[in-house]
C-alpha positions in Angstrom: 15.2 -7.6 21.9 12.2 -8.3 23.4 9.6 -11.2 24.4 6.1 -9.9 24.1 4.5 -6.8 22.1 1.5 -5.3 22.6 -0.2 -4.2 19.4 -3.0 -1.8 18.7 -4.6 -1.5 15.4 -5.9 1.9 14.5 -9.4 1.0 12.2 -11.1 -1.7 12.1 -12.0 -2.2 8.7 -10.8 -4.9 5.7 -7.5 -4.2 6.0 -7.0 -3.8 9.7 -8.8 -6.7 10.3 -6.2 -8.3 8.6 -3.3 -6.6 10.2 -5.0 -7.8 13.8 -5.6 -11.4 12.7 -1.5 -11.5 11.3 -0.5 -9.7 14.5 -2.6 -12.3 17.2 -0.9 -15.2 15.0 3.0 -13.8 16.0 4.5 -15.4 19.0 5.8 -12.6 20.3 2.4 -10.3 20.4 0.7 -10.8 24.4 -1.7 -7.9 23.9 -4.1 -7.0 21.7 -6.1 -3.6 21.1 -8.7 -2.6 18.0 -10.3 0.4 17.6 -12.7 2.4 15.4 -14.7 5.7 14.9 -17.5 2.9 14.5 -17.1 1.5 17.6 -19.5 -1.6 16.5 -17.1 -2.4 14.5 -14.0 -2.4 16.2 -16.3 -5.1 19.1 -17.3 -6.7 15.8 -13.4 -7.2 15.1 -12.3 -7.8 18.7 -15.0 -10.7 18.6 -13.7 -12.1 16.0 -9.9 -11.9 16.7 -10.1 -12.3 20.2 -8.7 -9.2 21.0 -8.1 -8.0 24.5 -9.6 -4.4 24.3 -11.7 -2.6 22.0 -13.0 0.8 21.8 -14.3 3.5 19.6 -11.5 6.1 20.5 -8.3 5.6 18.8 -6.6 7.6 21.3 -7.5 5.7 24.2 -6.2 2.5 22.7 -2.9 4.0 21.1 -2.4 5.5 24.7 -3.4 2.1 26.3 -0.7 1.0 28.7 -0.2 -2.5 26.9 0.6 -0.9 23.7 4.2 -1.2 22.5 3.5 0.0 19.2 0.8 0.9 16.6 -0.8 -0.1 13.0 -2.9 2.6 11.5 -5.2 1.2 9.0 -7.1 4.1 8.9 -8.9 6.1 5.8 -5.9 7.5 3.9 -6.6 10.8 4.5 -6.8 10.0 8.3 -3.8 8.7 9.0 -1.7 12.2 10.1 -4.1 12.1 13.7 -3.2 8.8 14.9 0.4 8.9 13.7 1.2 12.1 15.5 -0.6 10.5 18.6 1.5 7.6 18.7 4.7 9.5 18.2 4.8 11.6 21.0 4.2 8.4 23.3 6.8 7.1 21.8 5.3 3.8 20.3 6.7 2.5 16.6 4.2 2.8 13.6 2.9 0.7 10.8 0.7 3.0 8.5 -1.1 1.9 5.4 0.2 3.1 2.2 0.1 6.3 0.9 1.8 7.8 4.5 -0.9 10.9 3.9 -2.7 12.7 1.0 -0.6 15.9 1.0 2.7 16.6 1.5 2.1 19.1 4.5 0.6 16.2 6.1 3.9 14.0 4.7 6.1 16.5 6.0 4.8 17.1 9.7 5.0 12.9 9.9 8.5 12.9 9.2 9.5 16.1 11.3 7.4 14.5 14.3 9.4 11.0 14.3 12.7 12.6 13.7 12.3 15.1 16.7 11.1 11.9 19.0 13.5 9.3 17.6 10.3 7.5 16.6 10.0 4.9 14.0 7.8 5.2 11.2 7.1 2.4 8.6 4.7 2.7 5.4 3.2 -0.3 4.1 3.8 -0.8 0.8 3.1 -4.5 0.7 3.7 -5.1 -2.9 7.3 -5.3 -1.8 6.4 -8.0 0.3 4.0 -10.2 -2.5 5.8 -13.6 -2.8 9.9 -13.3 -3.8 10.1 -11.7 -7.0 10.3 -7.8 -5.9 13.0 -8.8 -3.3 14.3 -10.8 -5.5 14.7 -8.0 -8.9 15.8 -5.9 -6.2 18.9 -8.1 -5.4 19.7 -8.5 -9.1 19.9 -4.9 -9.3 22.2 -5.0 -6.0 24.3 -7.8 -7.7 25.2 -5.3 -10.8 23.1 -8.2 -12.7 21.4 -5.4 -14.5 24.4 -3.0 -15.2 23.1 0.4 -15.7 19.1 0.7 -15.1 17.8 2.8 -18.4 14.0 2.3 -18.8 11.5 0.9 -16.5 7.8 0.1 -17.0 4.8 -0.4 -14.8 0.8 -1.8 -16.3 -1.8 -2.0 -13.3 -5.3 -2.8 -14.1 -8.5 -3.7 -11.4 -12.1 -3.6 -12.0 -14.5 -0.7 -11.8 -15.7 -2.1 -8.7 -12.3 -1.3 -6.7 -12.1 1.5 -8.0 -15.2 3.2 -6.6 -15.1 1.8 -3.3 -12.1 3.3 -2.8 -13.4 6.8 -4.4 -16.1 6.6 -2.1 -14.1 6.0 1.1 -11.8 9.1 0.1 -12.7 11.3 -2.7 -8.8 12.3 -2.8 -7.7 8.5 -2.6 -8.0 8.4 -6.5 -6.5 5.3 -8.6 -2.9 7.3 -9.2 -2.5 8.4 -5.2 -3.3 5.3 -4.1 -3.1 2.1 -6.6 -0.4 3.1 -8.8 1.2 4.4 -6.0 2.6 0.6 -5.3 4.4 0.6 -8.1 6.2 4.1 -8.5 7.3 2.7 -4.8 8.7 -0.2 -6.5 10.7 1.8 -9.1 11.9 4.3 -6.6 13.0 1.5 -4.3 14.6 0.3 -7.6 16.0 3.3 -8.3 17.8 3.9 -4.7 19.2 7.3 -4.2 18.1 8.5 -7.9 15.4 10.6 -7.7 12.3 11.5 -10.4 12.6 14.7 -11.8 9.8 15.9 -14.7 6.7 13.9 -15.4 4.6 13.8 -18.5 0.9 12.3 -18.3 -2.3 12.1 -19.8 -5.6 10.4 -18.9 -9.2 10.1 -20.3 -12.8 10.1 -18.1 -15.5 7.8 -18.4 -17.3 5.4 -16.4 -16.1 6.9 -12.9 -17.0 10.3 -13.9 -20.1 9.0 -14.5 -20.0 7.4 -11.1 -19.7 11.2 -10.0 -15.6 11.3 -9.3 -13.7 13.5 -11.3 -11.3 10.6 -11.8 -9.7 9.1 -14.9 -10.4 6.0 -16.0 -6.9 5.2 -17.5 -3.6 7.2 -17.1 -0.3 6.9 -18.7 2.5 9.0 -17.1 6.3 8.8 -18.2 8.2 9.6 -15.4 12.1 11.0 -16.1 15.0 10.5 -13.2 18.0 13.0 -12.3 20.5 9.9 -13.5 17.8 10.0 -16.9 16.4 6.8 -16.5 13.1 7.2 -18.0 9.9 5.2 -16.4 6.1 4.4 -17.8 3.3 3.9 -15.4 -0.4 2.8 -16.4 -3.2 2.8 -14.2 -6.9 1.9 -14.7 -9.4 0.7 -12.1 -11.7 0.9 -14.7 -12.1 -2.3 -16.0 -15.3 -3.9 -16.1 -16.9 -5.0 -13.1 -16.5 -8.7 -13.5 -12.9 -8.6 -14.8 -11.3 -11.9 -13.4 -9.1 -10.7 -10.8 -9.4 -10.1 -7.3 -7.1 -7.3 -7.1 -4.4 -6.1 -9.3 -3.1 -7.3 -12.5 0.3 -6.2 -13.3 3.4 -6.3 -15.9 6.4 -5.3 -15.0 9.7 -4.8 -16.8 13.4 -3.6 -15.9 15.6 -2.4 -19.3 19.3 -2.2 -18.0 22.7 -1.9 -20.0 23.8 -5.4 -18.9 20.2 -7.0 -18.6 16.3 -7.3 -18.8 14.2 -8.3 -15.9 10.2 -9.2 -16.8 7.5 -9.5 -13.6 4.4 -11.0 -15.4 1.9 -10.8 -12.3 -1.0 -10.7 -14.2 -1.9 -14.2 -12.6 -3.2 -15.5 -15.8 -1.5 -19.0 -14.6 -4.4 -19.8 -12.5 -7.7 -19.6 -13.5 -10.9 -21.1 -12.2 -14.9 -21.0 -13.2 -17.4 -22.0 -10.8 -21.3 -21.6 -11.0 -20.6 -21.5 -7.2 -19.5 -17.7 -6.6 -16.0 -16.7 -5.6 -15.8 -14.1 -3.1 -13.7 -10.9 -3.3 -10.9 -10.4 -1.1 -11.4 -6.4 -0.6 -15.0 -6.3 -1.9 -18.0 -7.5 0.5 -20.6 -9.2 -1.5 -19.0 -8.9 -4.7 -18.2 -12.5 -6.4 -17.1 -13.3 -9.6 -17.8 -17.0 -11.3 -14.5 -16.8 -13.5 -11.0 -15.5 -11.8 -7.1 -15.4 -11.6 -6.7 -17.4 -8.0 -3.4 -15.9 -6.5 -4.8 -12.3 -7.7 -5.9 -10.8 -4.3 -4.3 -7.6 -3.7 -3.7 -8.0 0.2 -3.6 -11.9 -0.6 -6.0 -15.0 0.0 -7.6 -17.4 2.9 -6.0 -20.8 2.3 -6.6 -23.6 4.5 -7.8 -20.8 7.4 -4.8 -19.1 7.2 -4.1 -15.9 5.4 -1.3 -15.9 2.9 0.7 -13.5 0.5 1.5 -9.4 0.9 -0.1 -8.0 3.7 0.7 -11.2 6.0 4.2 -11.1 5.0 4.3 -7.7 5.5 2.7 -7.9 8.8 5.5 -10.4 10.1 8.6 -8.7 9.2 7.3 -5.6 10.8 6.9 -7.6 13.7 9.7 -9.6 13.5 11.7 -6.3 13.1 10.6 -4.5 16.6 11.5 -8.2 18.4 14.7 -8.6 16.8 16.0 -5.3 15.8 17.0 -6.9 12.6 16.2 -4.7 9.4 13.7 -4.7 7.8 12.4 -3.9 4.0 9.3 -1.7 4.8 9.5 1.6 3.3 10.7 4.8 5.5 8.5 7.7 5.9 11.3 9.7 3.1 10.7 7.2 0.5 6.8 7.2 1.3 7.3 10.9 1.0 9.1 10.8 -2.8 6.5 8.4 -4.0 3.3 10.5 -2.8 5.4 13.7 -4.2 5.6 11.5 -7.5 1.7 10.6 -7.9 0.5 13.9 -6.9 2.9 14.9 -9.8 1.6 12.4 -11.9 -1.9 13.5 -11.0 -1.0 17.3 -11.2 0.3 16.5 -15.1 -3.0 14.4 -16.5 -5.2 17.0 -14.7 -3.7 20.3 -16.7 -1.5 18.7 -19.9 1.7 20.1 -18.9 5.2 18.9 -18.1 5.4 18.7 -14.3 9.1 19.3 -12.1 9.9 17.7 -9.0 10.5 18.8 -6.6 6.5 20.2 -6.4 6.4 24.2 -6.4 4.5 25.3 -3.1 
């Protein structure tokens, strides 16, 4: 156990920011460190926070002698750097879903923390929106559900999401990185059964246009080694004033003893305004009709933030003061579900049936 942490947070952008405002709010954290390869913005951030250092080299605050342990809220396809960094000081990790964009990069993660006896955590917050995922996950734990024979996943987000993330990271497309979520929720689901042959298809349009060589929508089914069989659906191209702030998603869970239906679609709370709403990932994007509740990392309420990444942000914490566990995913489950997408991916792009394990 311990009294105070010191934190640094590895990028300084949306969600980082939000990982450092969650992390000054714990009790426990007494130090605080932002950086950035845009060193305006990591003082931009510290300003705003409060935070003790700031600095454009994320080596020098990941090596800073206050830092306990470290939250890499990098680009996705930067994260192996800081990770490795961190690891051989020793200091625990928080990295932003997907844990890399290859599995070279996975694998080197997972070989680094086992050789130091470092841990690794991946932040697949959807696990930690609200109670329902924890909550068909102890269903599924109770036997509630018997036998688990078909699952389902729907994700939809506007066009606008889409190609902010394409632009960030060419490679972050809306399977590696969006749908991603939920084929970690069906693997976590799933404990211990592992996906074996994937089937997908896609269609281009509007962010081919944009210039990404990206499908607009993409239906994969998804086959286990116990023969449960899974559907995923992904678009992030939905037009750009689609009322959500972030995802939109049905869920379902088929077992031999039992159904289980997520309807996260947030159609429950809607509100027009001539005003403007802003969007929670999105600067200067608002919308004047939306789902409220529909923010992907969560909302401001009241001056506080609330939902995934908050909760998230807490139990990680919460976890290195306590020692008690924890329901973040491990760097091997991160692994399966980035070998899954790339899979996924791999099957739309050619039109063939796709094994897992991934040929070299």
């Amino acid at each position: 156990m311990r009294k105070n942490l010191g934190i640094a947070v590895v990028g300084s952008g949306r969600i980082g920011s939000i990982r450092a405002r969650q992390a000054l709010t714990h009790p426990c954290v007494s130090f605080l460190g932002v950086s950035d390869i845009d060193s305006e913005s990591a003082r931009a951030l510290a300003d705003a926070t409060g935070a003790q250092f700031h600095t454009g080299d994320n080596a020098a605050i990941i090596g800073h002698p206050e830092v306990d342990a470290v939250i890499v809220s990098t680009p996705e396809g930067e994260h192996l750097l800081p990770i490795l960094q961190a690891i051989e000081l020793g200091k625990p990790v928080l990295v932003e879903k997907p844990i890399a964009l290859s599995m070279a990069d996975a694998d080197q993660i997972i070989a680094a923390a086992d050789s130091a006896g470092v841990e690794v955590h991946v932040g697949y917050s959807r696990r930690f929106k609200d109670l329902r995922w924890m909550l068909a996950r102890e269903q599924i734990l109770q036997g509630r559900m018997g036998t688990m024979t078909g699952i389902s996943a729907r994700l939809y987000n506007n066009r606008g999401s889409g190609l902010a993330i394409l632009r960030r990271d060419r490679e972050a497309t809306p399977v590696v990185d969006a749908l991603t979520y939920y084929v970690d929720i069906v693997n976590w689901m799933l404990d211990g059964v592992t996906p074996v042959e994937i089937v997908a298809r896609g269609k281009r349009g509007v962010l081919a246009r944009a210039g990404f060589a990206v499908d607009d929508v993409t239906y994969a089914i998804v086959t286990y080694s116990d023969g449960t069989v899974a559907n995923f659906t992904v678009s992030y191209a939905l037009p750009e004033n689609f009322p959500v702030l972030g995802h939109a998603t049905r869920f379902e869970m088929v077992g031999t003893e039992g159904v289980l239906i997520i309807d996260d679609d947030h159609t429950d709370q809607l509100m027009c305004t001539n005003k403007g709403i802003p969007h929670v990932y999105l600067p200067g994007h608002e919308v004047n009709m939306v789902f409220l509740n529909s923010g992907t990392p969560g909302d401001w309420a009241l001056g506080e933030f609330h939902g995934a990444i908050a909760n998230e942000t807490r139990a990680w914490l919460d976890h290195l003061i306590t020692g008690k566990p924890c329901h973040l995913a491990t760097p091997r489950q991160a692994r399966a579900t980035l070998e899954t997408t790339l899979g996924i991916q791999l099957a739309s792009e050619t039109g063939r049936i796709v094994s897992l394990p991934l040929s070299r």
